[in-house]
Structure formats: C-alpha cells, structure tokens
C-alpha positions in Angstrom: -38.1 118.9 -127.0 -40.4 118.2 -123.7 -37.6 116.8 -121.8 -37.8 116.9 -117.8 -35.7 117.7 -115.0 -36.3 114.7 -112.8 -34.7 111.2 -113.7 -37.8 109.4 -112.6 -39.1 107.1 -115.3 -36.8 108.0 -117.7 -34.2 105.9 -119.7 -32.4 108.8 -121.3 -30.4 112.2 -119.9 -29.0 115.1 -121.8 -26.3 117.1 -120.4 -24.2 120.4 -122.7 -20.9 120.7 -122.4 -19.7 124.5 -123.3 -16.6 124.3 -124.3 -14.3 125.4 -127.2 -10.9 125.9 -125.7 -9.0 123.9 -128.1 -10.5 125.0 -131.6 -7.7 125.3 -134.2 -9.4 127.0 -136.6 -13.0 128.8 -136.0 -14.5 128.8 -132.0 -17.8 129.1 -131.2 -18.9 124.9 -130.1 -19.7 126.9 -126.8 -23.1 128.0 -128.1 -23.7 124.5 -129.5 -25.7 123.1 -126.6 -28.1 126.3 -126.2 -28.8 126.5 -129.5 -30.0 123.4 -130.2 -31.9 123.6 -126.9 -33.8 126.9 -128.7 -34.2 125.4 -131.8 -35.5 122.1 -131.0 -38.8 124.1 -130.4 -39.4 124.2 -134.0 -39.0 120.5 -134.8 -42.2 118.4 -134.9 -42.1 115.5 -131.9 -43.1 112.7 -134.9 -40.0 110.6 -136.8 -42.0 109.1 -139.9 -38.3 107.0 -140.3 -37.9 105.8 -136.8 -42.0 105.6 -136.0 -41.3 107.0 -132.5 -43.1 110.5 -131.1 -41.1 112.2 -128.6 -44.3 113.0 -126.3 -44.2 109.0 -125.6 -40.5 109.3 -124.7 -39.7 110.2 -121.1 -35.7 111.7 -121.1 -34.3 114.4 -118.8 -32.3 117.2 -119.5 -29.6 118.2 -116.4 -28.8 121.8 -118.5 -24.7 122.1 -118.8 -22.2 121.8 -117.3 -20.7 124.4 -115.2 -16.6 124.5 -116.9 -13.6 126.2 -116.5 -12.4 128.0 -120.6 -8.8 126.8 -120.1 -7.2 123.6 -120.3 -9.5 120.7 -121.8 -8.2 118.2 -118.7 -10.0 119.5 -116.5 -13.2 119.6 -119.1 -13.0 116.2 -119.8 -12.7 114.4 -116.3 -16.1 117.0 -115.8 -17.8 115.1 -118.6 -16.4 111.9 -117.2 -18.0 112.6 -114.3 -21.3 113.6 -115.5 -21.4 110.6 -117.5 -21.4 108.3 -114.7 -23.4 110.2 -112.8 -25.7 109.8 -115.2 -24.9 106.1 -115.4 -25.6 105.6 -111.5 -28.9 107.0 -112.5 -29.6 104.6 -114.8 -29.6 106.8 -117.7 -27.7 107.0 -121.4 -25.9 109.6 -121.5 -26.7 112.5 -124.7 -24.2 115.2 -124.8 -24.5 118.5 -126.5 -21.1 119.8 -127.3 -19.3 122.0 -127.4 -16.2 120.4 -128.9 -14.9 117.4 -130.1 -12.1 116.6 -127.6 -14.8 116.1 -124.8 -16.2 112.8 -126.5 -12.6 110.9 -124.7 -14.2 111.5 -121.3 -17.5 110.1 -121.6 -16.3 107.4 -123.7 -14.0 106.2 -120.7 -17.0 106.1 -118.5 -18.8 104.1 -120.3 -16.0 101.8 -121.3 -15.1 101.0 -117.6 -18.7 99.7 -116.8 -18.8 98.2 -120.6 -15.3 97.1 -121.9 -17.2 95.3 -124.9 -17.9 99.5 -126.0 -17.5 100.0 -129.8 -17.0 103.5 -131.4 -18.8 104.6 -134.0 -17.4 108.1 -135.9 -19.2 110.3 -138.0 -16.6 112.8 -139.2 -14.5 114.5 -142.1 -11.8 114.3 -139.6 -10.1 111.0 -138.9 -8.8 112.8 -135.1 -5.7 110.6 -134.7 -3.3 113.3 -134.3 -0.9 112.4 -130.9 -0.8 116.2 -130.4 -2.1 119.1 -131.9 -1.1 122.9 -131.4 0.7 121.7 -127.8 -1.8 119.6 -126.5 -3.1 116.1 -126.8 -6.5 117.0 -125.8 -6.7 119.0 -128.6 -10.2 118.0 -131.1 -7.5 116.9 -133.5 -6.7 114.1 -131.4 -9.7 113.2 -129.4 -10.0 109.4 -131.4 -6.3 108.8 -130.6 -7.2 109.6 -126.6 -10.7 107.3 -127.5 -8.6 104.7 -128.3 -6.4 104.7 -125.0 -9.5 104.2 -122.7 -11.0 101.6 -124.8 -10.5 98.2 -124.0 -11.9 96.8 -127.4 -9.6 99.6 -129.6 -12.7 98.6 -131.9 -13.7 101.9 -133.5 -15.6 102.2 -137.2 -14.4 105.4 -138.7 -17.5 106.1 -140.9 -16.7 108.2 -144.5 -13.5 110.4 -142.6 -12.2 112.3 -145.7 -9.6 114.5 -143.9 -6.4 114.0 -142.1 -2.9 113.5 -142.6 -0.9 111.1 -144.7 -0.4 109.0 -141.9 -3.4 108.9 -140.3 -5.1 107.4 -143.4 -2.3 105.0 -143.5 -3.3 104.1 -139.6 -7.1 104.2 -140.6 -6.3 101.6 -143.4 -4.3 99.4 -141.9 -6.3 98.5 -138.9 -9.4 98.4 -141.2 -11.3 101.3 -138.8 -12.0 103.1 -142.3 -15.9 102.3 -143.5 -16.5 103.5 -147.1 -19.8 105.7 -147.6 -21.1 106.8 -151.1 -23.4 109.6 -150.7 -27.3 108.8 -151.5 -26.5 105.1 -150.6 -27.9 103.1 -147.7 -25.0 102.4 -145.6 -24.2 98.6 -146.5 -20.6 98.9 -145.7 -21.2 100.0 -142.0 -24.2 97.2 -141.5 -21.3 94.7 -142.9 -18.7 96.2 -140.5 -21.1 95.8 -137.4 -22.8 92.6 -138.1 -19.9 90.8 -136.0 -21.3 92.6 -133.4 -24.6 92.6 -133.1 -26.0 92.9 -129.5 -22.4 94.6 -128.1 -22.7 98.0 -126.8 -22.1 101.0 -129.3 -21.6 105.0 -128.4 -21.8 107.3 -131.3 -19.7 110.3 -131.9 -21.6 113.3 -134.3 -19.3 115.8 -135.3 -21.4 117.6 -137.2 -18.6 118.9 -139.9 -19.6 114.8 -141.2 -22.2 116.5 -143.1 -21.8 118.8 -146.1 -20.9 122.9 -145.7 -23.8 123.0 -148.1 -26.5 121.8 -145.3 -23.8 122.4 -142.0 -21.8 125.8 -142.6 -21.9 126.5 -139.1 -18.7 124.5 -137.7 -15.6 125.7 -137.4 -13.4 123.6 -139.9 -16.1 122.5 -142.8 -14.3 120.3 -144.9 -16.3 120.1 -148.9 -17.4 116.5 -150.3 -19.8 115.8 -147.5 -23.1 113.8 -146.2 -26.6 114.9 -146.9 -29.7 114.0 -144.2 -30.3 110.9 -145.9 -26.9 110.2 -145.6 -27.6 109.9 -141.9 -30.7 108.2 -141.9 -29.5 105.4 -143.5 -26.9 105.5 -140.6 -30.0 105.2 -138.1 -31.3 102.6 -140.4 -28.2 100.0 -139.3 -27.7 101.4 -135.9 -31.5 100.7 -134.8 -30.7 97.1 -134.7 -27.4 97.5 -132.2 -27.5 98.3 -128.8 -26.7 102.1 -128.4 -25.7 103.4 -124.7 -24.3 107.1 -125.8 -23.9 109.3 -127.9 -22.9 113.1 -128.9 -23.1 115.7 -131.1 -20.1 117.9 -131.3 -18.8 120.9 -133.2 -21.8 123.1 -134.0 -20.8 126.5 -133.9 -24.4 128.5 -134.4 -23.4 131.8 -134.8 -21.2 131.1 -138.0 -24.8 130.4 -139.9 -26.9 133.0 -139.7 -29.7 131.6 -141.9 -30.0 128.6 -138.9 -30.0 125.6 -140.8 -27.0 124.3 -139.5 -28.8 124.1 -135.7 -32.1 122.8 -137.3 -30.0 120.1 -138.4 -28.2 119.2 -135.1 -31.8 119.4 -133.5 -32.8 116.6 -135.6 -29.9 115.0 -135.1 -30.4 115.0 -131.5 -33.9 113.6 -132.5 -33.1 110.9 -133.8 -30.4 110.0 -131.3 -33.1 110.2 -128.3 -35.4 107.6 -129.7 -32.5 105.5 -130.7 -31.1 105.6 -127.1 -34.9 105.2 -125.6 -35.5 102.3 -128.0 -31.9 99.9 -126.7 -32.3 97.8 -124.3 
C-alpha cells in the first residue's frame, strides 16, 4: 500500500502479529499479516466513500513481530509492547493479526495512556468465555481479558450472533449488544456512540463478522453474516469519533483459495488507515 519504514511525518504505524497458537477450531491467522501485505498491491489507493487517496497518507509499516508459537502470554505482552512503542512514537497503532486473543494487549496500552478507551467489536463471536480449552488467553476469551484492562468496561458488541447461553445473557444485560440488520446503515451503533462523541475508540475486526459467502478464509465462519456495505456504513458512524487503533484479526488465507477473503481484509485495512490518518 506505499507505506514506509521511517516514522518521520507520519501519523499512523502498522505492525503483524503471526500468531495462531490458541485456534480451537481451523489455524492458519499466522499468514494473515503477509497476505494482506501481498494482496494490498491490487487495491486501487482511491476510497470514493471516505474521499481519502492513500498516496496523500504518510503511515509506516514496522513488518511483524518476531514471536514465540507457544503460550499466548508471552504474545500478548509482545504486542503490548509494540503498541506503545508505537505510541512513544507518536503513531496509531494498525495490527495485522494473526489471532484474536492478541487484541487484550494492545488494548491495555492504549487504555493506560487513555482510560476514557471505548471498544468497538465486529464479530460473530461475543469472546466472553473466562477460559477456553485451558487457557484464558484463548480467542474465545480475548473480550473478557479486554474488559479487565479497561477502565471504562465500555465496549459496543456490534451484530455478535455466536456464543453461549450465558454470554448473551451477559451481552444483554449490560446493554454491550448493538443490533445490525444487514443492508442497513448502522443507526443503532451511531445511537449507541453519540454519548460519546469526541472519546477515544479502538476497533477490533475479526474478520469472521462478515459472511462465509464473501470471508471463507477464517477458521470458525459462523453463517448469517455482514456484506461490504455492511461495513461501510460502520465507517460511516465511526468517521465522526476519534479512532486511536484498531486490528484485523482472524484471516486465515490459505483456507480460500480463490483469494477473496484477503482482498477483503486489504480493504479493510484501507479503510482503517484513512480513518486512523483522519482523527485527531
């Protein structure tokens, strides 16, 4: 996508985070980051909905981190790291998973410098499992860990249509559910967030959110899912808050061989640049 290697001038970094050491169903995240890398050559730089041109963004791209395929800890205080790192620079932080349960680390650094932070979740998942498989750095669980390092507890659960009996009991209860029809604008999130206009946001992308019809390549699809325009009318509200990071999480390339699955999370990470550039 043009990006540099030197921080100088820009307002944006991107860093990949590898990883897949917890996947409970079909691995693979680990290619997530380099493929989107390669197939971000074939977008154009122009976003008619956004009006922004990515030659007139400057944003630098550190490559990925270097991580041990073990235990997530370790993983995630590596992403916490880089996140401020990133922050010291005076960059937002963009990271190209890799896996969902990475997401708890940078949220934590960005929470301690902004305990305001708000969570926004695209996902079929809701992710509140206290453990999954033996661990509670599982994916399953990475909103439960979100919500332990931030202050707010404020997260907007956008459209999650999987998960256990009790997690939709938890998701209703403290209201964190948002409703989405599909080929809607997103009027329920922009009535959500409205309170909280001009507070710090991070997004979370997995990219099982979207339908197996557009996004076969993750490893646990989950049927009933968001179109493209789905998402844009997700930009559409979140232009007008103040993003500070974001992620896109769970592509597994290799389980699409046609490619449309990392075409998608290319644009994704499109859109997300400018956003990022655009916030003050």
């Amino acid at each position: 996508m043009g990006a540099k290697r030197s921080p100088e001038g820009c307002k944006v970094g991107i860093f990949g985070v590898p990883y897949d050491g917890t996947t409970s169903f079909r691995p693979g995240s680990r290619f997530g980051p380099s493929a989107i890398r390669e197939f971000s050559n074939g977008l154009e730089t122009f976003c008619p909905q956004l009006n922004f041109d990515l030659e007139e963004i400057e944003f630098a791209d550190f490559g990925s981190l270097e991580i041990p395929y073990g235990a997530p800890e370790p993983v995630i205080n590596a992403v916490n790291q880089a996140t401020k790192k990133l922050q010291v620079l005076g960059l937002k932080p963009l990271i190209l998973g890799g896996e969902h349960s990475i997401t708890s680390g940078a949220v934590a650094a960005i929470a301690n410098a902004q305990p305001d932070l708000i969570l926004v979740q695209l996902d079929a998942h809701a992710d509140l499992r206290q453990e999954w498989l033996g661990s509670n750095h599982n994916h399953a669980c990475t909103m439960r860990r979100c919500l332990e390092v931030l202050p707010s507890k404020q997260i907007f659960q956008l459209a999650i249509r999987s998960g256990t009996f009790n997690e939709f009991k938890e998701l209703r209860a403290h209201k964190r559910l948002i409703s989405h029809k599909q080929g809607h604008p997103a009027t329920a999130l922009e009535k959500a967030m409205k309170p909280h206009l001009g507070k710090p946001i991070y997004l979370t992308v997995d990219v099982d959110w979207f339908d197996p019809s557009v996004m076969p390549g993750t490893g646990t699809p989950e049927p009933g899912g968001f179109l493209w325009d789905d998402f844009a009318s997700v930009i559409d509200v979140l232009k007008h808050h103040q993003l500070m990071a974001a992620d896109i999480v769970e592509l597994s390339p290799q389980l699409d061989s046609s490619g449309i699955s990392t075409i998608l999370a290319a644009k994704i990470t499109r859109s997300l640049l400018m956003l990022l550039n655009a916030s003050d």
